[in-house]
N, CA, C and O atoms as a GROMACS GRO file, in nm:
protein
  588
    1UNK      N    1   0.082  -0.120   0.000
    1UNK     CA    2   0.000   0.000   0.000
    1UNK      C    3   0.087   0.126   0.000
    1UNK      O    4   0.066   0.220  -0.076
    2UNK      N    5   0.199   0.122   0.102
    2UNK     CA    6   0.315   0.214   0.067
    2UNK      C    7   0.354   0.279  -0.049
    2UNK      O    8   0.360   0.397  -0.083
    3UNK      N    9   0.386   0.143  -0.116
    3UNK     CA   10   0.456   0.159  -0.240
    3UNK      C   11   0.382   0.194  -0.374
    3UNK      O   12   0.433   0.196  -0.486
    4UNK      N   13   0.220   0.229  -0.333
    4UNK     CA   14   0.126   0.252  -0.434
    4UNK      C   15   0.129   0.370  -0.453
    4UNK      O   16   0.138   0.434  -0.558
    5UNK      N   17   0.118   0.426  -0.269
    5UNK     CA   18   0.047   0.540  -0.253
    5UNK      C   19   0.149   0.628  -0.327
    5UNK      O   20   0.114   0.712  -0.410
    6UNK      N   21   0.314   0.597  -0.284
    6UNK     CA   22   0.420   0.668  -0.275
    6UNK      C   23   0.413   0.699  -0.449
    6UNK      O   24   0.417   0.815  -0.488
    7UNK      N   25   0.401   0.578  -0.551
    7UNK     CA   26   0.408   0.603  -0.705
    7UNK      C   27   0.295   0.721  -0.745
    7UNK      O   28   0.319   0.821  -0.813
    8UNK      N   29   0.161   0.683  -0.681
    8UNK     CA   30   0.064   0.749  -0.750
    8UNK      C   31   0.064   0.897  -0.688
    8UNK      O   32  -0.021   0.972  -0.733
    9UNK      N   33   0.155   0.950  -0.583
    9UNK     CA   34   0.167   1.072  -0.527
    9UNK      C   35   0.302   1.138  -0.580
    9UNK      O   36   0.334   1.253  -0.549
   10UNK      N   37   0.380   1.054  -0.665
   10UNK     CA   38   0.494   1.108  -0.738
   10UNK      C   39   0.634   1.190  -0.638
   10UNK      O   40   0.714   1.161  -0.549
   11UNK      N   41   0.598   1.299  -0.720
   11UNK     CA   42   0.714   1.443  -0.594
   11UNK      C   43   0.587   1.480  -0.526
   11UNK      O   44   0.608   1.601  -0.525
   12UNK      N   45   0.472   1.467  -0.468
   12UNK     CA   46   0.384   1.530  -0.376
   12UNK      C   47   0.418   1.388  -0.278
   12UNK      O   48   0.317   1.366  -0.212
   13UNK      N   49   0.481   1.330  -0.261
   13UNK     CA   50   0.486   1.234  -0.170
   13UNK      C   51   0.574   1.268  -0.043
   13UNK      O   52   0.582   1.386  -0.007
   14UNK      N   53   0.649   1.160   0.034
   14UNK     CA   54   0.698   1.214   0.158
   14UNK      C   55   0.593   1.179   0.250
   14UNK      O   56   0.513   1.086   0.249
   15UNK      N   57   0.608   1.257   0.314
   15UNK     CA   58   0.521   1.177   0.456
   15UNK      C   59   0.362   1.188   0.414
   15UNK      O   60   0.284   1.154   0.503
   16UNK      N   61   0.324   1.216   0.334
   16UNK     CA   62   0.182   1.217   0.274
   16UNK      C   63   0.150   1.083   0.220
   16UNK      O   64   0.047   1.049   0.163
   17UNK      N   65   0.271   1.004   0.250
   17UNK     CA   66   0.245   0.888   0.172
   17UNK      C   67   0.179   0.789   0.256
   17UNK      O   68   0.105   0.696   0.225
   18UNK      N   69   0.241   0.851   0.425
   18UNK     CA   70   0.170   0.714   0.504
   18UNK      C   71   0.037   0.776   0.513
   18UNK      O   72  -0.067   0.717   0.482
   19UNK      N   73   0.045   0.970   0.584
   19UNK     CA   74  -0.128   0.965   0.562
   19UNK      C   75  -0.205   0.874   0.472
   19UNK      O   76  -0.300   0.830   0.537
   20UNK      N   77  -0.206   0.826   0.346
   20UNK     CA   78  -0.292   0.835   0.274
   20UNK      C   79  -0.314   0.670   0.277
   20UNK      O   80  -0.419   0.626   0.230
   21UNK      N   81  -0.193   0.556   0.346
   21UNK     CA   82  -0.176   0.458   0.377
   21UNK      C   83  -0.316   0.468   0.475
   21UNK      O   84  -0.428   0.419   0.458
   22UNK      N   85  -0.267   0.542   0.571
   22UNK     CA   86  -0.365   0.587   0.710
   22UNK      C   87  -0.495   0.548   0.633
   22UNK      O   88  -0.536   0.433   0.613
   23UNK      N   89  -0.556   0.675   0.590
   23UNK     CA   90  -0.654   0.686   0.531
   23UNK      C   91  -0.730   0.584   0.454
   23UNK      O   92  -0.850   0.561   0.470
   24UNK      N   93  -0.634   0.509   0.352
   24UNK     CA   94  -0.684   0.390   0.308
   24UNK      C   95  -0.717   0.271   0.398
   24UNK      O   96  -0.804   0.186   0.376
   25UNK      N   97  -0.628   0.277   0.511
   25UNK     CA   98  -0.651   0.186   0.600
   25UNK      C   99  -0.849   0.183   0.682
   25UNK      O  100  -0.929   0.089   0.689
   26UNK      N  101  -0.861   0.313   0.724
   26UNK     CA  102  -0.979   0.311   0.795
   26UNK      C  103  -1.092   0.333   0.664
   26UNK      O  104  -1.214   0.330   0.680
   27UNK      N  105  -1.029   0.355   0.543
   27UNK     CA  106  -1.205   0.363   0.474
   27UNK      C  107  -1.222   0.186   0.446
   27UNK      O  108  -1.330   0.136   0.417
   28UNK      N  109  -1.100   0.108   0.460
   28UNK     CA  110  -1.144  -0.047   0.464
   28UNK      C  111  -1.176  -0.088   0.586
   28UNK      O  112  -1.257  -0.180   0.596
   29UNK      N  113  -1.142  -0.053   0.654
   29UNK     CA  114  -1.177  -0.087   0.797
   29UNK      C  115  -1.334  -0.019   0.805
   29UNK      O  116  -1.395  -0.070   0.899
   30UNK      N  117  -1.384   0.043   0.760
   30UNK     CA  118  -1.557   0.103   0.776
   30UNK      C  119  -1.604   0.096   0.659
   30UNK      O  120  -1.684   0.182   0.623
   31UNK      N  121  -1.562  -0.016   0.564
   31UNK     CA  122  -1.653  -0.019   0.400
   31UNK      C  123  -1.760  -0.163   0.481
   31UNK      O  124  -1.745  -0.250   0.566
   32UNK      N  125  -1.871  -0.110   0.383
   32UNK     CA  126  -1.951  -0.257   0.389
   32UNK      C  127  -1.913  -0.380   0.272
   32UNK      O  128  -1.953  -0.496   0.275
   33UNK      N  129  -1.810  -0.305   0.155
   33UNK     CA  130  -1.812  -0.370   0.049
   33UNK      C  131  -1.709  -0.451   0.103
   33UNK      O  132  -1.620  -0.381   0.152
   34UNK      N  133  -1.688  -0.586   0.113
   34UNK     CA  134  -1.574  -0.636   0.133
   34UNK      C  135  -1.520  -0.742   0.006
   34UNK      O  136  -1.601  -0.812  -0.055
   35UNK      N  137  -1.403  -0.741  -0.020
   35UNK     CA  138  -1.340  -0.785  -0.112
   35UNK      C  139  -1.398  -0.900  -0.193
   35UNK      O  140  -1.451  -0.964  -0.102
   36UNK      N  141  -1.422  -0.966  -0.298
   36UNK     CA  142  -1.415  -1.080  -0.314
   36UNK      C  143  -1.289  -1.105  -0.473
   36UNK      O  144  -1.286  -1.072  -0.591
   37UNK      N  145  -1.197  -1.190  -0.365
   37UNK     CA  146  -1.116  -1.206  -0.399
   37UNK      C  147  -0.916  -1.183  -0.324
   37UNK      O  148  -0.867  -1.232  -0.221
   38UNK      N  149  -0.851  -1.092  -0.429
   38UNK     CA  150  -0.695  -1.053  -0.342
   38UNK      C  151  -0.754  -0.947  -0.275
   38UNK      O  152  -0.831  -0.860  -0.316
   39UNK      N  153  -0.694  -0.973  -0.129
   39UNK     CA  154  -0.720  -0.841  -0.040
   39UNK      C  155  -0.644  -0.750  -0.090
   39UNK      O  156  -0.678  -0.632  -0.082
   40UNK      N  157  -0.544  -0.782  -0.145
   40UNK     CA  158  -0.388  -0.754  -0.138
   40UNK      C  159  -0.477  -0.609  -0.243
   40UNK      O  160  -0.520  -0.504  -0.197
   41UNK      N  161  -0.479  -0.645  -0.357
   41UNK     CA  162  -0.520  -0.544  -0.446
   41UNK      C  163  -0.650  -0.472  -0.460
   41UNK      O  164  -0.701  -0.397  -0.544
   42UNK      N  165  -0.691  -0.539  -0.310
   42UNK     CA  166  -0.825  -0.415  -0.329
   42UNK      C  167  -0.799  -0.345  -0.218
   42UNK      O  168  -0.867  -0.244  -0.200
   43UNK      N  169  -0.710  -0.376  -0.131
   43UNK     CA  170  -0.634  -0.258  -0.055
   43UNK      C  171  -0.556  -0.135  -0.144
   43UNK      O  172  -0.578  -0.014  -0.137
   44UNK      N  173  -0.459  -0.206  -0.231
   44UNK     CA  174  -0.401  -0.121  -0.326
   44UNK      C  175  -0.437  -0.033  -0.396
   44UNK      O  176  -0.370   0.068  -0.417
   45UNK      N  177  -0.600  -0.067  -0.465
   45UNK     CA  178  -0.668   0.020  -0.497
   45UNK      C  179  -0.708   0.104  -0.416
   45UNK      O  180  -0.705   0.217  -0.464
   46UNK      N  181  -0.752   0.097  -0.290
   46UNK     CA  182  -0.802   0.162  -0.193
   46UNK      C  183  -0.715   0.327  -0.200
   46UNK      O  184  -0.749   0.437  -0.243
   47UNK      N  185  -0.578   0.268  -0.127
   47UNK     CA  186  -0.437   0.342  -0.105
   47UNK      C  187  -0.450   0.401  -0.262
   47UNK      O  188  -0.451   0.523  -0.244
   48UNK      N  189  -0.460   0.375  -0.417
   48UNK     CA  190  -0.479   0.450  -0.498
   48UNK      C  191  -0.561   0.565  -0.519
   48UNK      O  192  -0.539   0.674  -0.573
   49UNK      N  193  -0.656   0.518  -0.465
   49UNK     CA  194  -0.780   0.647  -0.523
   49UNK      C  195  -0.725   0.785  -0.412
   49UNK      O  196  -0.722   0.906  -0.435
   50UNK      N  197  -0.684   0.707  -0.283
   50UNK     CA  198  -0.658   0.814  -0.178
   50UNK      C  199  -0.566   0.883  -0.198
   50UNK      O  200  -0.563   0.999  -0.155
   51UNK      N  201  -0.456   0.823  -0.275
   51UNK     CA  202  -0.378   0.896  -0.364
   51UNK      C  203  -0.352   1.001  -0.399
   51UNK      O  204  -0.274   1.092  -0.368
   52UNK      N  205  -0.468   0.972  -0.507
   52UNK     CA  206  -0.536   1.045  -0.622
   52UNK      C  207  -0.578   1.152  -0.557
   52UNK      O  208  -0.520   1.255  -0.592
   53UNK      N  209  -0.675   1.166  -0.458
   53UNK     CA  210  -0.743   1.280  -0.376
   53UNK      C  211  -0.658   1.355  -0.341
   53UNK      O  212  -0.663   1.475  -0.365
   54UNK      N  213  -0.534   1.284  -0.260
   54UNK     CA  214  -0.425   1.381  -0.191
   54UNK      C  215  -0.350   1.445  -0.307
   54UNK      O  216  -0.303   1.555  -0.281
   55UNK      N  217  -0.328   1.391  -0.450
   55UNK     CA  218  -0.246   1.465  -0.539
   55UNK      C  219  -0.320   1.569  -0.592
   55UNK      O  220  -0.272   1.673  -0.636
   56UNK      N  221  -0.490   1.527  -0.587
   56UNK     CA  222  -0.556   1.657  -0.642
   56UNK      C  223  -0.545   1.764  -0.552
   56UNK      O  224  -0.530   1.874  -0.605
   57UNK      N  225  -0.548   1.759  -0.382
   57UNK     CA  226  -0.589   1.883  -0.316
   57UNK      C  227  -0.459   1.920  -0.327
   57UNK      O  228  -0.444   2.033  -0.372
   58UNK      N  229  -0.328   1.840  -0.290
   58UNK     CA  230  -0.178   1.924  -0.253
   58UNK      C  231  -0.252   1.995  -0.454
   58UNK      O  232  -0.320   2.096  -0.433
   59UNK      N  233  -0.248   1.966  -0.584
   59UNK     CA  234  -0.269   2.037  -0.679
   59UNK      C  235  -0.338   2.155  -0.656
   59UNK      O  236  -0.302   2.256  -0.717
   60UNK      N  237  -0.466   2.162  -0.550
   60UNK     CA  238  -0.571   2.256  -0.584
   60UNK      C  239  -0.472   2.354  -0.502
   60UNK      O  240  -0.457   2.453  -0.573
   61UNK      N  241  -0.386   2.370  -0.365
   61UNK     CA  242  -0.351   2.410  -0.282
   61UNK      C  243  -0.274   2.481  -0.338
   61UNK      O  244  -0.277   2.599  -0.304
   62UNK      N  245  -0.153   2.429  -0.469
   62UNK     CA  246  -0.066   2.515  -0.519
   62UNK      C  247  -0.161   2.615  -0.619
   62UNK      O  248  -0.157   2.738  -0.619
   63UNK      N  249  -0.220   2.555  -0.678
   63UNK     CA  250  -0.277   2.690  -0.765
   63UNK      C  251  -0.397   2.744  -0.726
   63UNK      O  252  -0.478   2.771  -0.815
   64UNK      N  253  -0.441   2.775  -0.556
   64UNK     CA  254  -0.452   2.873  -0.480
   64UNK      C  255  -0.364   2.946  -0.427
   64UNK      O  256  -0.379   3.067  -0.408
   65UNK      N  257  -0.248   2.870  -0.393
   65UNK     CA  258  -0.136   2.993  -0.388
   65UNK      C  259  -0.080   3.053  -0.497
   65UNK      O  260  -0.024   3.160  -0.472
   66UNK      N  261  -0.077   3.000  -0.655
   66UNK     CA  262  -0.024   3.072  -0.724
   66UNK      C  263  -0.084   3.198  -0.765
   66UNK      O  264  -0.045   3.308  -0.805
   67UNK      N  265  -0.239   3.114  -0.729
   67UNK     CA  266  -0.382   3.275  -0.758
   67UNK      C  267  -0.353   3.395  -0.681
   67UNK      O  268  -0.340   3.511  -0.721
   68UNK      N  269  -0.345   3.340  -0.549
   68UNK     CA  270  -0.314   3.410  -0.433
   68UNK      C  271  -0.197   3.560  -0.510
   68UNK      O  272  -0.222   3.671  -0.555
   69UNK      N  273  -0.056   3.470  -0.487
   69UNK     CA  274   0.051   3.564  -0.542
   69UNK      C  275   0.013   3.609  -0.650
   69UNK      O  276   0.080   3.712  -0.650
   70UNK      N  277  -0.050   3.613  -0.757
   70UNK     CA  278  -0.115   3.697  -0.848
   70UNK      C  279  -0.185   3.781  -0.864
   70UNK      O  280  -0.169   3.875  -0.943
   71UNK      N  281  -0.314   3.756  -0.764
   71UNK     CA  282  -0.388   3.878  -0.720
   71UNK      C  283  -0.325   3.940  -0.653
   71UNK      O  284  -0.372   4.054  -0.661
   72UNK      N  285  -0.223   3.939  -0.568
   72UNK     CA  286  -0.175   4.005  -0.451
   72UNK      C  287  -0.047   4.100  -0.535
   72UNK      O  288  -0.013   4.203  -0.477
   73UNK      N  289   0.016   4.069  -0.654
   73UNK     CA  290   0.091   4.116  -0.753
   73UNK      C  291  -0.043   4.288  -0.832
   73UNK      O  292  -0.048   4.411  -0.835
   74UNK      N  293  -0.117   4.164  -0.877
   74UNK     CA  294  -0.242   4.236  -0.923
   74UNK      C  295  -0.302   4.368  -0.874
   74UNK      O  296  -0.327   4.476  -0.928
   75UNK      N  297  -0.317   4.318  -0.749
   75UNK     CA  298  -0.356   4.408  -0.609
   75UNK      C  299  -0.299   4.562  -0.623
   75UNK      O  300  -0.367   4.661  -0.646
   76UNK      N  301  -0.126   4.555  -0.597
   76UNK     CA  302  -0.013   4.608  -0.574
   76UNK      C  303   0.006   4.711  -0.738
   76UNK      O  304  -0.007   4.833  -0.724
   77UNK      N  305   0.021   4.685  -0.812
   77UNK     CA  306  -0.004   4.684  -0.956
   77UNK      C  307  -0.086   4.793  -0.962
   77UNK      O  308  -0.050   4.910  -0.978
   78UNK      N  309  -0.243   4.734  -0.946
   78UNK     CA  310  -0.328   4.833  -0.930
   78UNK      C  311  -0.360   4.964  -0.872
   78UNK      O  312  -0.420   5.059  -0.922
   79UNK      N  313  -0.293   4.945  -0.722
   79UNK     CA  314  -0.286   5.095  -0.646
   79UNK      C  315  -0.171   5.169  -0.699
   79UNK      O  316  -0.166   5.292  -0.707
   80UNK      N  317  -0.068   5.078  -0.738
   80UNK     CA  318   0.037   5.208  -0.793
   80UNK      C  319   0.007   5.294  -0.926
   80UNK      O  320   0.050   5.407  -0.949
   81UNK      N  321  -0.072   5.221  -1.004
   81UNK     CA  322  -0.158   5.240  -1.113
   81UNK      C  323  -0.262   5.402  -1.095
   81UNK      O  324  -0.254   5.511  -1.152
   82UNK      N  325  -0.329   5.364  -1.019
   82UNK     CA  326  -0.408   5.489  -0.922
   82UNK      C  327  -0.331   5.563  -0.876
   82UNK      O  328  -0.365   5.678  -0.905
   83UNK      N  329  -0.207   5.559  -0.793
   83UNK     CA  330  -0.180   5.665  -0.691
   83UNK      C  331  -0.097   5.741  -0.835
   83UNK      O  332  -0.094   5.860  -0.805
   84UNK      N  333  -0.037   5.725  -0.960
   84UNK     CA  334  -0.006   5.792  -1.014
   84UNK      C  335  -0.049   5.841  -1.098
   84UNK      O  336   0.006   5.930  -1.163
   85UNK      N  337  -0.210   5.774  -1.129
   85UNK     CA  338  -0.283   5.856  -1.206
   85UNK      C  339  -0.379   6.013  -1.110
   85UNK      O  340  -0.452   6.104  -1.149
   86UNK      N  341  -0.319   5.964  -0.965
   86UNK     CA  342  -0.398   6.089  -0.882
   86UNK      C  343  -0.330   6.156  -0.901
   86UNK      O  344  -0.373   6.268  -0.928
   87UNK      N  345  -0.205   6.138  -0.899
   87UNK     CA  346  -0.073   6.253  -0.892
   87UNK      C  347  -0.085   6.338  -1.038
   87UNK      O  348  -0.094   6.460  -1.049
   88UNK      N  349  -0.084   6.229  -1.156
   88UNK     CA  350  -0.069   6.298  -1.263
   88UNK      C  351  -0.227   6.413  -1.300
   88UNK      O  352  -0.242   6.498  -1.387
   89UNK      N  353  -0.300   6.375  -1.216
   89UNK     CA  354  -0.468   6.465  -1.206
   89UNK      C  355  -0.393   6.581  -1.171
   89UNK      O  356  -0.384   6.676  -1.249
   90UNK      N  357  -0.321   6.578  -1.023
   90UNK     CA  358  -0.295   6.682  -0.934
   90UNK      C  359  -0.227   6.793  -1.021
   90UNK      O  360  -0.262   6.911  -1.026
   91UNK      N  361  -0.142   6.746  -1.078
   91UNK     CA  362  -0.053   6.832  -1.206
   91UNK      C  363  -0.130   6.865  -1.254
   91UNK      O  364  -0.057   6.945  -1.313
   92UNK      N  365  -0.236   6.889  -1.299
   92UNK     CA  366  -0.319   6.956  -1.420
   92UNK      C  367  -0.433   7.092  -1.307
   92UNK      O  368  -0.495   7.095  -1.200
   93UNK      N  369  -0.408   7.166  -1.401
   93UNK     CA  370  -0.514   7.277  -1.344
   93UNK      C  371  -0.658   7.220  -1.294
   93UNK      O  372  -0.713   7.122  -1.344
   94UNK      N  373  -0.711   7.303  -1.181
   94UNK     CA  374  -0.794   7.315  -1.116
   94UNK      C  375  -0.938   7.266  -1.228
   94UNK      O  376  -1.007   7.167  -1.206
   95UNK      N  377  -0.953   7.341  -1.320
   95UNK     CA  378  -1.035   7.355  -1.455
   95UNK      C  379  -1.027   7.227  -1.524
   95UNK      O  380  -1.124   7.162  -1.563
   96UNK      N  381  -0.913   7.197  -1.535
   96UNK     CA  382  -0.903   7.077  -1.633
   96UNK      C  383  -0.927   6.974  -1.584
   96UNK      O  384  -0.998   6.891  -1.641
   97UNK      N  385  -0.874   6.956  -1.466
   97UNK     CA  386  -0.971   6.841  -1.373
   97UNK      C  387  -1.072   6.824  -1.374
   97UNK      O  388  -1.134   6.722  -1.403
   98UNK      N  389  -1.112   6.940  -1.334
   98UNK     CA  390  -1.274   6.910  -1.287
   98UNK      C  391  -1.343   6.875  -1.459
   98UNK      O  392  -1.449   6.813  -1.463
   99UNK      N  393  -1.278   6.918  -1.590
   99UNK     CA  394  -1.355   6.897  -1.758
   99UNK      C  395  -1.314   6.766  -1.727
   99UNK      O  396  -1.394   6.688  -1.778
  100UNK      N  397  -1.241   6.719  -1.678
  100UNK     CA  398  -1.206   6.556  -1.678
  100UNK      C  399  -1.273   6.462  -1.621
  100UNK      O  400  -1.324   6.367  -1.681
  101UNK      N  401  -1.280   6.485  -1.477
  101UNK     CA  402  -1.369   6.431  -1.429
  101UNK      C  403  -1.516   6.439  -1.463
  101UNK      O  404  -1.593   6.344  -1.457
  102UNK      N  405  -1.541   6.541  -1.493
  102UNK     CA  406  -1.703   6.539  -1.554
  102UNK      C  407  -1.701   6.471  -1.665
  102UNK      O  408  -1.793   6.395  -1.692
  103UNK      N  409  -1.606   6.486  -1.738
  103UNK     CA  410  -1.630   6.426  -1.880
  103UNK      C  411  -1.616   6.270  -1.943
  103UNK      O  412  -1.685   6.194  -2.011
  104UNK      N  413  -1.485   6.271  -1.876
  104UNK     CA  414  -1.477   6.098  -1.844
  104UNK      C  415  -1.504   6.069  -1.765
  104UNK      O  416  -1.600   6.001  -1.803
  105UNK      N  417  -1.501   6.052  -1.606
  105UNK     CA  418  -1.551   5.990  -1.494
  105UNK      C  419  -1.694   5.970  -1.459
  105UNK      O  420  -1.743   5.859  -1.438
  106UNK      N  421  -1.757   6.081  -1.454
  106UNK     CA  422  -1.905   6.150  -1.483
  106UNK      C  423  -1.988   6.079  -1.575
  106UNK      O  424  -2.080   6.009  -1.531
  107UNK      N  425  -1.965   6.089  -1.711
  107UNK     CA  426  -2.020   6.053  -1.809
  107UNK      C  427  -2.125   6.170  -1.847
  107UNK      O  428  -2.237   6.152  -1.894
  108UNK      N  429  -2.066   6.291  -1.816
  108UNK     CA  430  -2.118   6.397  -1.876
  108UNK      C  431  -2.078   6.408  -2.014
  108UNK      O  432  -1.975   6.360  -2.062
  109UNK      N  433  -2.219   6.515  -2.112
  109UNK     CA  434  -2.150   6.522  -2.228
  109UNK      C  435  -2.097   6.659  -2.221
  109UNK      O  436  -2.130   6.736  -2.131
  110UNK      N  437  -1.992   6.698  -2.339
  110UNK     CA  438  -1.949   6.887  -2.360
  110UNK      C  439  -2.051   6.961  -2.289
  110UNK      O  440  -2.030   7.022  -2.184
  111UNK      N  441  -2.177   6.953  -2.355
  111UNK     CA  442  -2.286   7.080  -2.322
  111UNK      C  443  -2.255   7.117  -2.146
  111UNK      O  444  -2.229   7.213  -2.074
  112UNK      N  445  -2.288   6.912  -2.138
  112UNK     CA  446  -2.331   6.950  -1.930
  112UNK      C  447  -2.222   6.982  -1.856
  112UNK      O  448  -2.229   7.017  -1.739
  113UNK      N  449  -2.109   6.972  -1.926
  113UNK     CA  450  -1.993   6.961  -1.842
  113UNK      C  451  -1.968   7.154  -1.824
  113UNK      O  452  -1.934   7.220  -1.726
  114UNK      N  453  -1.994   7.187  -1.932
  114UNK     CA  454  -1.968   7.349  -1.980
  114UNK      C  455  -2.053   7.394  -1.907
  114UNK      O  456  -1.992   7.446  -1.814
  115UNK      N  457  -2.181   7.408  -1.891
  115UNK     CA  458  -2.330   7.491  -1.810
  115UNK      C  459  -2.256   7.406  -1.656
  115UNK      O  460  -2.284   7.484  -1.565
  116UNK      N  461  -2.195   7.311  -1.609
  116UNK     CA  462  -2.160   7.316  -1.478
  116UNK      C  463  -2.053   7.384  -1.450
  116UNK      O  464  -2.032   7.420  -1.334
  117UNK      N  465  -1.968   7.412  -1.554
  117UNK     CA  466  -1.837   7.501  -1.518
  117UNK      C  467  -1.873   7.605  -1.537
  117UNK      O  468  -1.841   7.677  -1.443
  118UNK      N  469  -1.936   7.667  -1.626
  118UNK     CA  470  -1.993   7.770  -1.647
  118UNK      C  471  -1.871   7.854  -1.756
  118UNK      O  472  -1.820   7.966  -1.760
  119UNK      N  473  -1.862   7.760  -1.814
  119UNK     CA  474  -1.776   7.739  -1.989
  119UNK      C  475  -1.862   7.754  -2.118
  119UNK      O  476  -1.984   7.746  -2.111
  120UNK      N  477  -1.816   7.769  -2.200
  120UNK     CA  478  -1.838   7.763  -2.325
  120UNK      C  479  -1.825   7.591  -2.377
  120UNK      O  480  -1.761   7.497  -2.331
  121UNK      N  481  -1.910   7.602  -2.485
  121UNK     CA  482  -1.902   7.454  -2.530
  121UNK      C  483  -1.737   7.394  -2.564
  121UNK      O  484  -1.666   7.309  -2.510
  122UNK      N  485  -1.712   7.510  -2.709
  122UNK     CA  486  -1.593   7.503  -2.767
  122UNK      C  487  -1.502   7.480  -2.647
  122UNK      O  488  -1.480   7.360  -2.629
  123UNK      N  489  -1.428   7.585  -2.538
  123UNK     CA  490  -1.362   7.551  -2.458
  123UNK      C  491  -1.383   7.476  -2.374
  123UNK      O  492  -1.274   7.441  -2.329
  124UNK      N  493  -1.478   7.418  -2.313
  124UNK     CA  494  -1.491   7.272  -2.273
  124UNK      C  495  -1.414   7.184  -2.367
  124UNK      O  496  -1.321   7.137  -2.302
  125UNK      N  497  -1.412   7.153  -2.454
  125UNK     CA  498  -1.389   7.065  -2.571
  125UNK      C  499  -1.262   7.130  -2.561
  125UNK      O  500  -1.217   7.066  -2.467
  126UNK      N  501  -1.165   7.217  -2.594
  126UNK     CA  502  -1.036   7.263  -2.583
  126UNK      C  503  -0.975   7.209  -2.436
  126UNK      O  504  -0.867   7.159  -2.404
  127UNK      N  505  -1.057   7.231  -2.387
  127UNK     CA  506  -0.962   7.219  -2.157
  127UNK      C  507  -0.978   7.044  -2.216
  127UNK      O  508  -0.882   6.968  -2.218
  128UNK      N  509  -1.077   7.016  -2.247
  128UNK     CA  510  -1.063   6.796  -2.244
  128UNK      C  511  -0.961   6.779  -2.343
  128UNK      O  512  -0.891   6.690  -2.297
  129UNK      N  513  -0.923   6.808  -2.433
  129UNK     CA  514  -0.855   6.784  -2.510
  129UNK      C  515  -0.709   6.773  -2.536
  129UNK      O  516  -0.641   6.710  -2.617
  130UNK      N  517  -0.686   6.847  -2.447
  130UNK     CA  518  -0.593   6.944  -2.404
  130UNK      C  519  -0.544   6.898  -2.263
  130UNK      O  520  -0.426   6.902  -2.231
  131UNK      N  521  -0.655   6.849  -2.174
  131UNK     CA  522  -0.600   6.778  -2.041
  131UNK      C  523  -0.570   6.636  -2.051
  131UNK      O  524  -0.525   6.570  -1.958
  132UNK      N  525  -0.597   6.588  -2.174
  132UNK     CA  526  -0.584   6.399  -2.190
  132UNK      C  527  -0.474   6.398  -2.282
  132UNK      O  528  -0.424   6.285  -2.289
  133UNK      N  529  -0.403   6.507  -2.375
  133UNK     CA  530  -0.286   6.496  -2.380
  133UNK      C  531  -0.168   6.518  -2.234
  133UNK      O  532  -0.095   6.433  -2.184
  134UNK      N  533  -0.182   6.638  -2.202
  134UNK     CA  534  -0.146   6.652  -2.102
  134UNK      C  535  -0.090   6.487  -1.990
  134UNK      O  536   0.017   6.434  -1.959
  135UNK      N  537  -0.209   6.467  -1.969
  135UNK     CA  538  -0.229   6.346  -1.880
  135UNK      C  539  -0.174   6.269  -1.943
  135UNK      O  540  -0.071   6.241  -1.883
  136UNK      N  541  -0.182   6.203  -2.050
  136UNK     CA  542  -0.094   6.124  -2.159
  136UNK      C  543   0.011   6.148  -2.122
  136UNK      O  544   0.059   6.067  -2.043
  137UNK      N  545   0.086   6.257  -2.159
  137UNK     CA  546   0.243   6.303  -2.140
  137UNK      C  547   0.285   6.232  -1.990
  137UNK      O  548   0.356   6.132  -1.977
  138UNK      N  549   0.223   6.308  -1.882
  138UNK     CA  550   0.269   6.316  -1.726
  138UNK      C  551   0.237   6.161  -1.688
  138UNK      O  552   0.321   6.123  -1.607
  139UNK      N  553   0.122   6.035  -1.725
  139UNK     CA  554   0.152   5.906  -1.722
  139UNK      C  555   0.279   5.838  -1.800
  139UNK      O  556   0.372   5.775  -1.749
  140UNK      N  557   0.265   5.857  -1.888
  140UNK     CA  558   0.381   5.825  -1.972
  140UNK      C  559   0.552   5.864  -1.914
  140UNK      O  560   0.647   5.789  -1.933
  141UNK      N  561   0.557   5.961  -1.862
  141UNK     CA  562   0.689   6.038  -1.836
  141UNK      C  563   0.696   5.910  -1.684
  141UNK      O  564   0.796   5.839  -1.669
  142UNK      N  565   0.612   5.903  -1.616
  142UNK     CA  566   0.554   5.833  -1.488
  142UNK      C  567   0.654   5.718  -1.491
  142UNK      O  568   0.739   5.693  -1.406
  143UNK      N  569   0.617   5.627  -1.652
  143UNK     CA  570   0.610   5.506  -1.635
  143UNK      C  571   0.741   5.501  -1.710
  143UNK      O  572   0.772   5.384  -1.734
  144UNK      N  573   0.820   5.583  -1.751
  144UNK     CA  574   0.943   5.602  -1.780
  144UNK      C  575   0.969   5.586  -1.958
  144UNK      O  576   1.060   5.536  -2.024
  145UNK      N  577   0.821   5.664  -1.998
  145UNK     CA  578   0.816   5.626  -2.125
  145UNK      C  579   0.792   5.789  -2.163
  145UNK      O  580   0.731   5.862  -2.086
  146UNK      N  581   0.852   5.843  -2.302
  146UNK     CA  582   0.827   5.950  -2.339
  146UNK      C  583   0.681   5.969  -2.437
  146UNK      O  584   0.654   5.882  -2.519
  147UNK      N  585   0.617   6.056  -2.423
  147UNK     CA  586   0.536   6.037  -2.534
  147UNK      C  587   0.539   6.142  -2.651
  147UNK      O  588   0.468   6.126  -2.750
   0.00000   0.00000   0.00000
């Protein structure tokens, strides 16, 4: 049963090998099905399938941790992502912010964004235009890229 568990658990083996000995041991010890025939190999099978279970969870375990370190990469990624797109906001005039935020963030159109600033259409449309190059440039310069 050792020598089953140990093949069918590969490099996840090591002391997982007797757990699963363990394990095979008491689901024969509490089956109603009892053998007919080699004990020998319907123990073996037993110690196989348990195996199998232990190679799937140690499997599921690593690629929850690999998820893990990814989102947590992801995570990290993301706020630095933000804190320099706040910074690169901060750089831009008072005015141009706020055409920005109304315009992209908002989902205001020119007209509403202008009657809330109390702008003209045209220069609404000049300050956005004008602040997403801008912003372009100062992300870009950020991320060590010229534009």
């Amino acid at each position: 049963m050792m020598r089953t568990a140990w093949r069918v658990l590969g490099r996840y083996g090591g002391s997982a090998g007797e757990d699963v000995v363990q394990e095979a041991l008491i689901a024969a010890l509490t089956t109603d099905a009892l053998p007919q025939g080699d004990v020998g190999a319907w123990l073996r099978a037993i110690a196989a399938r348990k195996a199998l279970d232990e190679a799937r969870r140690v499997g599921r375990r690593a690629e929850h941790a690999a998820l893990d370190v990814e989102r947590e990469s992801t995570a990290t990624g993301a706020v630095l992502e933000v804190l320099m797109l706040r910074q690169a906001l901060a750089a831009l005039s008072p005015t141009d912010r706020a055409v920005l935020t109304l315009c992209d963030l908002e989902g205001f159109s020119m007209a509403e964004a202008a009657r809330a600033l109390g702008l003209t259409h045209v220069a609404t449309k000049l300050r956005a235009s004008r602040a997403r190059r801008k912003l372009a440039r100062l992300l870009g310069a950020r991320e060590g890229r010229t534009t």
